[in-house]
C-alpha positions, 0 to 999 in steps of 0.5 A, a space after each residue: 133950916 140951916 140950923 137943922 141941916 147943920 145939926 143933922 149932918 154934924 152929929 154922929 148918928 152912931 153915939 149912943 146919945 146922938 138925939 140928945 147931942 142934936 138936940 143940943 146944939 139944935 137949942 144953942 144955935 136957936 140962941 145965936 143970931 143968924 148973923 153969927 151962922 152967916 159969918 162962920 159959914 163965910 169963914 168956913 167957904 173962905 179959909 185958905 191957910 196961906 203961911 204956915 203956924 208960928 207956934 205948935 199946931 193941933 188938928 183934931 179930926 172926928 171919922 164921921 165928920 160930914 162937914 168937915 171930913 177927916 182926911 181934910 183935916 189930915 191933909 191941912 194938917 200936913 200942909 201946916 206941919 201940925 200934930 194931929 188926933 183922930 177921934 170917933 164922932 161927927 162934926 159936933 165933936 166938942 159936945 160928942 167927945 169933950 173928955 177925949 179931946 179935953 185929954 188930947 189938948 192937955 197932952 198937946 198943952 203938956 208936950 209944948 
């Protein structure tokens, strides 16, 4: 069930594959023990950045994130100082939009 939450609040229901992009992730987290959901579902509900990054930071946010909402991660990104890249998509960004993000670490990756 939670799988199937996860999958259907963390897609972009606007990308023109999103049933296949569901699908997807719906079939990797079948293969995951639900040991590993619990344990990053409690990482998740548990984060509390307390100092801030020693090295350069990059928070990348999608606009249709359900999860994990935009303007979250634009007010993390404040706190910690870190450089930040705004995408379209939903929580399942790496599969929605792994060329763009693949080309925002490679620019963040290049300015180090």
């Amino acid at each position: 069930l939670a799988a199937s939450l996860i999958t259907k609040w963390g897609c972009d229901k606007g990308h023109p594959q999103a049933e296949a992009v569901r699908q997807t992730v719906l079939n990797q987290m079948a293969q995951t023990p639900a040991a590993c959901l619990y344990a990053d579902l409690f990482a998740c509900n548990t984060f509390a950045p307390l100092t801030l990054p020693a090295k350069p930071t990059l928070i990348i946010t999608a606009s249709n994130d359900k999860m994990t909402p935009a303007a979250a991660g634009q007010d993390l990104a404040q706190r910690l100082a870190a450089k930040t890249v705004a995408l379209e998509g939903g929580h399942m960004m790496l599969v929605e939009q792994a060329g763009n993000i693949a080309k925002a670490l490679g620019a963040f990756a290049k300015a180090l």
